[in-house]
N, CA, C and O of each residue as an XYZ file, in Angstrom:
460
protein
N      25.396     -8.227     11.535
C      24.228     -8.961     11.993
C      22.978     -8.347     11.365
O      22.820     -7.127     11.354
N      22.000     -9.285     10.789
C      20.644     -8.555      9.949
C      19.952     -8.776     10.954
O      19.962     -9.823     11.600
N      19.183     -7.647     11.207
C      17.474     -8.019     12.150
C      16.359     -7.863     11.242
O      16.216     -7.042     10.335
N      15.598     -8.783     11.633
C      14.563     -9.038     11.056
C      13.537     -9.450     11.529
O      13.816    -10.038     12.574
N      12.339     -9.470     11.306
C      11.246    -10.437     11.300
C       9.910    -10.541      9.807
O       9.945    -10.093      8.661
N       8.973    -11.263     10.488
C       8.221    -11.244      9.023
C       7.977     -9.721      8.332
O       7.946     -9.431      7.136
N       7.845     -9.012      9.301
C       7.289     -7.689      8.547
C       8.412     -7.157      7.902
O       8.237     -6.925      6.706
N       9.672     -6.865      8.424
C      10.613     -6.258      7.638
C      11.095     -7.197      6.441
O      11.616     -6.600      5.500
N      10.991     -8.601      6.347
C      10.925     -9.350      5.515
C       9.988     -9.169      4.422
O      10.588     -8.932      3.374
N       8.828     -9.196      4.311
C       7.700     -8.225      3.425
C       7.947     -7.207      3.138
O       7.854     -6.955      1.936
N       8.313     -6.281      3.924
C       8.747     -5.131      3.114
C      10.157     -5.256      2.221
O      10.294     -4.525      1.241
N      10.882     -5.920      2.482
C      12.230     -6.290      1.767
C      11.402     -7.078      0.260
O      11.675     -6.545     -0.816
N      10.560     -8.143      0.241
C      10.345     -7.990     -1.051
C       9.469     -7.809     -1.814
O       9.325     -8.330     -2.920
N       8.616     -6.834     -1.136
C       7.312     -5.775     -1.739
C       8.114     -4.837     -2.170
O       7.517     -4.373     -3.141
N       9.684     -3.936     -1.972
C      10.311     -3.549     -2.529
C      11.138     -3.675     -3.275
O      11.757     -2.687     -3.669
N      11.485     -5.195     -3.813
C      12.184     -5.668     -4.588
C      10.589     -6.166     -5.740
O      10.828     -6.274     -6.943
N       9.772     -6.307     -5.472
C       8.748     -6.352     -6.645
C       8.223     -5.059     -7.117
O       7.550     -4.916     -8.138
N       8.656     -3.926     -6.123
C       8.125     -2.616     -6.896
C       9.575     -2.252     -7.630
O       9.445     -1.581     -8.653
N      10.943     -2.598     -7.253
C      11.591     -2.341     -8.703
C      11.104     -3.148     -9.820
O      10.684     -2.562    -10.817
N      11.112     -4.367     -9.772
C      10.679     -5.196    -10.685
C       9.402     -4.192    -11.852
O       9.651     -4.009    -13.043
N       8.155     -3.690    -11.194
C       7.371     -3.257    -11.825
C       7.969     -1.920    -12.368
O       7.842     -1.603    -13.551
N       8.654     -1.116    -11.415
C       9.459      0.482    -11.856
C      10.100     -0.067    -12.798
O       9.924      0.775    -13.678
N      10.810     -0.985    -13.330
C      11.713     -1.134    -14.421
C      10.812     -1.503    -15.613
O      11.164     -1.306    -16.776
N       9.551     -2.086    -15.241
C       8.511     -2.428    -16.640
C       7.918     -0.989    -17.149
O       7.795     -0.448    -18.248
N       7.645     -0.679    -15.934
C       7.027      0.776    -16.781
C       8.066      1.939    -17.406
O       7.652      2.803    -18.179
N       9.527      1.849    -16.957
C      10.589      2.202    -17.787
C      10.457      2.318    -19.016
O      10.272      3.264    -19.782
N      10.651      0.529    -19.181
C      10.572     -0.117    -20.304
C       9.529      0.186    -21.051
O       9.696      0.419    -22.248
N       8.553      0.222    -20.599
C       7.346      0.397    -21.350
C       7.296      2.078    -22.339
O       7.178      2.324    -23.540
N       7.414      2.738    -21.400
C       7.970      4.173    -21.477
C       8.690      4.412    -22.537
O       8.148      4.513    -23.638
N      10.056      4.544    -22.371
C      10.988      3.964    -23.271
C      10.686      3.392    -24.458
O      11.408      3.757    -25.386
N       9.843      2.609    -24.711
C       9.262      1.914    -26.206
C       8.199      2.275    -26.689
O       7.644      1.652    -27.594
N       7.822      3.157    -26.256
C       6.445      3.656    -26.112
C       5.910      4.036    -28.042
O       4.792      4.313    -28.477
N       7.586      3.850    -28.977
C       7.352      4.130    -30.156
C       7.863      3.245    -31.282
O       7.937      3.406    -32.500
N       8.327      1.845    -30.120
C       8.542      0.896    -30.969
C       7.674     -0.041    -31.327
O       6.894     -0.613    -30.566
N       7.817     -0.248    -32.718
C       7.041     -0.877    -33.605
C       7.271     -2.228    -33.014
O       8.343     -2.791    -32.796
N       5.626     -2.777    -32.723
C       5.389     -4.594    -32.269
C       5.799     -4.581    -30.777
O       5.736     -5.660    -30.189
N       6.208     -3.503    -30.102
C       6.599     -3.403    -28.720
C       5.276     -3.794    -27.974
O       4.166     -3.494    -28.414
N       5.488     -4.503    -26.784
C       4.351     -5.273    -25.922
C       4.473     -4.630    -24.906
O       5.575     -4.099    -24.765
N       3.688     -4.463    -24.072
C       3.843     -3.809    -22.484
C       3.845     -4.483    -21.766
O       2.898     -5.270    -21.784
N       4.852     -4.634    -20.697
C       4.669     -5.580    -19.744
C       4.168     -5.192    -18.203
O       4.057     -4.035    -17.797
N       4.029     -5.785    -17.818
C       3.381     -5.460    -16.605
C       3.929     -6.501    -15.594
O       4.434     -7.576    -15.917
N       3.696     -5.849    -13.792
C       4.240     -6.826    -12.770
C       3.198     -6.960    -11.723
O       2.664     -5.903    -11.388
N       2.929     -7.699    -11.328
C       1.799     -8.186    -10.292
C       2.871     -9.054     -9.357
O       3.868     -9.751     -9.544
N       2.131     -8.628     -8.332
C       3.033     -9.192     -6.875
C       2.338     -9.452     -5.542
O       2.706    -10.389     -4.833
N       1.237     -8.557     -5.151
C       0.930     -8.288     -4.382
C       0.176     -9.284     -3.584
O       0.417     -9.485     -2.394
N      -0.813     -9.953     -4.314
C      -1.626    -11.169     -4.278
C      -0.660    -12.373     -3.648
O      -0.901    -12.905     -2.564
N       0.218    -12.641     -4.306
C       1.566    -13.635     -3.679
C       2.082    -13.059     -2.477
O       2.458    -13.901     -1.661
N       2.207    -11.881     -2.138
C       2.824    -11.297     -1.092
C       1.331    -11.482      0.201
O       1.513    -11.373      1.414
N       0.537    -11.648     -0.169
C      -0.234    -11.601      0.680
C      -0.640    -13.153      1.480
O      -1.009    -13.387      2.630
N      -0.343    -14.195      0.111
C      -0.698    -15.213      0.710
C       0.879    -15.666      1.466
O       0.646    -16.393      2.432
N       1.962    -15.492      1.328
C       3.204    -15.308      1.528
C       3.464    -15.256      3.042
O       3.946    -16.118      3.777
N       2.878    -13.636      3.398
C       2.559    -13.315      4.588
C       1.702    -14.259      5.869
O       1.859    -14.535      7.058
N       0.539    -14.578      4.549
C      -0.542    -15.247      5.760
C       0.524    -16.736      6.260
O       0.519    -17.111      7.433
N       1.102    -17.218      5.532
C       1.446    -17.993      5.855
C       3.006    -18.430      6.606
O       3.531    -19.507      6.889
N       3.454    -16.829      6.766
C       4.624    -16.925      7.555
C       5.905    -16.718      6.806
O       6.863    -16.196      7.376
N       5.980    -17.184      5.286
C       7.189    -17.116      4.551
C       7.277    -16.535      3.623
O       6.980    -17.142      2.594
N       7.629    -15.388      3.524
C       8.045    -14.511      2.385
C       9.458    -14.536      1.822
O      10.071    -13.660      1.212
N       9.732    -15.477      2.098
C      11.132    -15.855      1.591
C      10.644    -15.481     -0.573
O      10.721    -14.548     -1.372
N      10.195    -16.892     -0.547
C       9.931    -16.990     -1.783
C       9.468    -16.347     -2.979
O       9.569    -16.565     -4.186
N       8.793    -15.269     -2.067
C       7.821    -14.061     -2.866
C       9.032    -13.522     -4.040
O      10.167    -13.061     -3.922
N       8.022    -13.889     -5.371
C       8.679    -13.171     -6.940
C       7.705    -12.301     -7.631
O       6.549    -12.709     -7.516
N       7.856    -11.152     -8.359
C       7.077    -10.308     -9.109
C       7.172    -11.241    -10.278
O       8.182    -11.822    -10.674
N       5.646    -11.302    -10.890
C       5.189    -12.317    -12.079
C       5.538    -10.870    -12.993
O       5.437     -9.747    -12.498
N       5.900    -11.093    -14.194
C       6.290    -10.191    -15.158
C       4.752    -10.590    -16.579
O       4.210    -11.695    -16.564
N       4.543    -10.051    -17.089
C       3.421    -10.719    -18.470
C       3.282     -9.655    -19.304
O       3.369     -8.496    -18.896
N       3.054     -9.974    -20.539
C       2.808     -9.118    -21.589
C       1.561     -8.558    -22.088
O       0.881     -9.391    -22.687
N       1.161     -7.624    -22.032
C       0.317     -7.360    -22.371
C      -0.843     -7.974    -23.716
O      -0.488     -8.265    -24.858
N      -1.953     -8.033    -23.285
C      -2.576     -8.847    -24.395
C      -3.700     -7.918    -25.240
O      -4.499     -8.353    -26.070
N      -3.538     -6.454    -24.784
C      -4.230     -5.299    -25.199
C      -3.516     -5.327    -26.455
O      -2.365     -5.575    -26.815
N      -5.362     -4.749    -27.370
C      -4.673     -4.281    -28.924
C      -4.004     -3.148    -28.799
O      -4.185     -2.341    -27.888
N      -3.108     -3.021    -29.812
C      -2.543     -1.842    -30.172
C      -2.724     -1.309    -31.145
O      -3.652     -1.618    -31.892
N      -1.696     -0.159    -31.446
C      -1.845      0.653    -32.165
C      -1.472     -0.045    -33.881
O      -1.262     -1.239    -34.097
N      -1.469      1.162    -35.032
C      -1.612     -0.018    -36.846
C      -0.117     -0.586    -36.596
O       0.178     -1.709    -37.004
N       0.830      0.239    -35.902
C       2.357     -0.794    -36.206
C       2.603     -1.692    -34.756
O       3.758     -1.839    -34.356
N       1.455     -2.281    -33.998
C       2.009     -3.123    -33.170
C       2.196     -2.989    -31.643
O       2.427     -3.810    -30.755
N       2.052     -1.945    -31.657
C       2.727     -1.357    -29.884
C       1.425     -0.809    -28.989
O       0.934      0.303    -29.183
N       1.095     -1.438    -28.312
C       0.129     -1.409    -27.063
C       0.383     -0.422    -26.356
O      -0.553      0.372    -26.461
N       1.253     -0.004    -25.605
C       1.757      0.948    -24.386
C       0.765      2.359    -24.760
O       0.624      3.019    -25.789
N       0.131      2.455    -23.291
C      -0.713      3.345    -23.141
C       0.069      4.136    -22.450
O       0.346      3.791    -21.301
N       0.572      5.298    -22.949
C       1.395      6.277    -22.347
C       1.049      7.083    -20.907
O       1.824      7.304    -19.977
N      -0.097      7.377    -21.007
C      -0.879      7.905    -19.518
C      -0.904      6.959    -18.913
O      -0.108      7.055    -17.979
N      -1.715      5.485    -18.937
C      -1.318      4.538    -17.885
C       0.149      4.061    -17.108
O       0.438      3.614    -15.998
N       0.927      4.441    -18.416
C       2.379      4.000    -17.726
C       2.830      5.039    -16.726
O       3.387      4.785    -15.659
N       2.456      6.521    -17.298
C       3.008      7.268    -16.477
C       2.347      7.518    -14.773
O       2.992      7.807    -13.765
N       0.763      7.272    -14.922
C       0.460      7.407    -13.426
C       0.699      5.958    -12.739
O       0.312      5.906    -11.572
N       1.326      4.657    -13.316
C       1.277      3.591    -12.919
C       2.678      3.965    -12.302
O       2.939      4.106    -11.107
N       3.483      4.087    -13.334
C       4.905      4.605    -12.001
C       4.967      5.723    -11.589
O       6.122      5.895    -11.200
N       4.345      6.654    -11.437
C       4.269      7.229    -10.415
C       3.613      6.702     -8.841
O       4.034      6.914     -7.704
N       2.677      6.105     -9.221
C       1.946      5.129     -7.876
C       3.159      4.324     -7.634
O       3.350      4.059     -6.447
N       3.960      3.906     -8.416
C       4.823      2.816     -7.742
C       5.928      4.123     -7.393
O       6.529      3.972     -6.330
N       6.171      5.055     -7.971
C       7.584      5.320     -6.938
C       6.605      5.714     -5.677
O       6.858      5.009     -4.701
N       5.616      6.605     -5.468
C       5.107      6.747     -4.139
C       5.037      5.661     -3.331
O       5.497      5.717     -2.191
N       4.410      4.454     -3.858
C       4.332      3.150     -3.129
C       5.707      2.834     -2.368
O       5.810      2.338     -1.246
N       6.763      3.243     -3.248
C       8.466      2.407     -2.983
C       8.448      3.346     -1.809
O       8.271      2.773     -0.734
N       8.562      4.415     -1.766
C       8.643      6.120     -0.697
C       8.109      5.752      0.468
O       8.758      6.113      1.450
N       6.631      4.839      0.779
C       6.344      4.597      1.625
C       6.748      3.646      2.699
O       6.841      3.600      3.925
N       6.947      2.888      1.613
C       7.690      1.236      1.832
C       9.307      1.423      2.453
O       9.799      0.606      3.232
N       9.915      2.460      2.035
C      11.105      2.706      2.578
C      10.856      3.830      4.085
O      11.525      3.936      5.113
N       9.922      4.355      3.744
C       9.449      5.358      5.009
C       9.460      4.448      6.451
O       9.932      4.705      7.559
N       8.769      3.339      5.960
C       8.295      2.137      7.213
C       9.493      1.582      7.461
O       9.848      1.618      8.639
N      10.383      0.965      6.508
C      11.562      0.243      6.919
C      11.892      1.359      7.796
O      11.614      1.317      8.994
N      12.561      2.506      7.173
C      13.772      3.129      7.899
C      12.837      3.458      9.958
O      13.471      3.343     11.006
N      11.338      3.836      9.861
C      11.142      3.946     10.963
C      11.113      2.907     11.853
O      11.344      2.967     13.061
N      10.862      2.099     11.298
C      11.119      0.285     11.868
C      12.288      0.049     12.886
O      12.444     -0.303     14.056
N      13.041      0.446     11.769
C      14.866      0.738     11.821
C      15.407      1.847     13.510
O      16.234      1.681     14.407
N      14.289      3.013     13.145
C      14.385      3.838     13.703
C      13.987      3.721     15.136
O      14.467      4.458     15.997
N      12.909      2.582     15.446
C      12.331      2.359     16.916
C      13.385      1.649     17.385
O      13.678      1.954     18.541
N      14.355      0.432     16.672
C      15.102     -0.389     16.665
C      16.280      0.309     17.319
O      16.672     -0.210     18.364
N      16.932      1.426     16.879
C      18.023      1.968     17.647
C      17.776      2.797     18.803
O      18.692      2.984     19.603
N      15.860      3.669     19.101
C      15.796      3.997     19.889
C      15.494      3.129     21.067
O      14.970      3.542     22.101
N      15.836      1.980     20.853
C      15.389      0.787     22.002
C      16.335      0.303     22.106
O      16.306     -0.336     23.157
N      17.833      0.132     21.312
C      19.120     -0.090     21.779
C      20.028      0.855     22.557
O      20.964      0.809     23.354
N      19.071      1.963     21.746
C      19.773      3.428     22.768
C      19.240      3.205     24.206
O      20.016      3.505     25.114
N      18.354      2.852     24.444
C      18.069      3.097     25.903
C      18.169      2.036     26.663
O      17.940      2.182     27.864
N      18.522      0.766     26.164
C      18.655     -0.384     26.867
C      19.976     -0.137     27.813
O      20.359     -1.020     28.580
């Protein structure tokens, strides 16, 4: 049986859009020396918000886009310091986001425990 409501629902896919973004800045990372390589980036949050206001976060998707910053003479954009404090903010972000589920989780059994 899943329990749920809107909030643990939001957090279910505010954490499925911060992998989405953890895997761009991977990527980004990772190519950081390939020639014509684009950076991509994930935005989510804005959708998650109107999502929320309106009750259904079912639908909520991380928009993926390429960077439209110049780059470097062979092609490749990726700003190496931005990528790296950008996922770092996102694994802290994910840390938190799982902090809340599991205590969520955690009021949830101390209120079955005592029922």
């Amino acid at each position: 049986m899943m329990i749920g409501d809107a909030t643990t629902t939001g957090l279910q896919a505010a954490l499925r859009a911060l992998d989405a973004r953890r895997a761009a800045y991977e990527s980004n990372i990772a190519n950081v020396e390939t020639p014509g390589y684009k950076a991509r980036s994930v935005e989510f949050e804005s959708e998650l918000r109107r999502a929320m206001d309106s009750g259904d976060v079912s639908s909520v998707t991380a928009n993926v886009s390429v960077s439209r910053e110049p780059g470097r003479a062979n092609g490749n954009n990726v700003n190496i310091a931005r990528e790296m404090v950008g996922l770092t903010e996102t694994a802290l972000t994910q840390e938190l986001l799982i902090r809340a589920m599991n205590d969520k989780y955690g009021l949830i059994r101390t209120a079955l425990g005592n029922a």
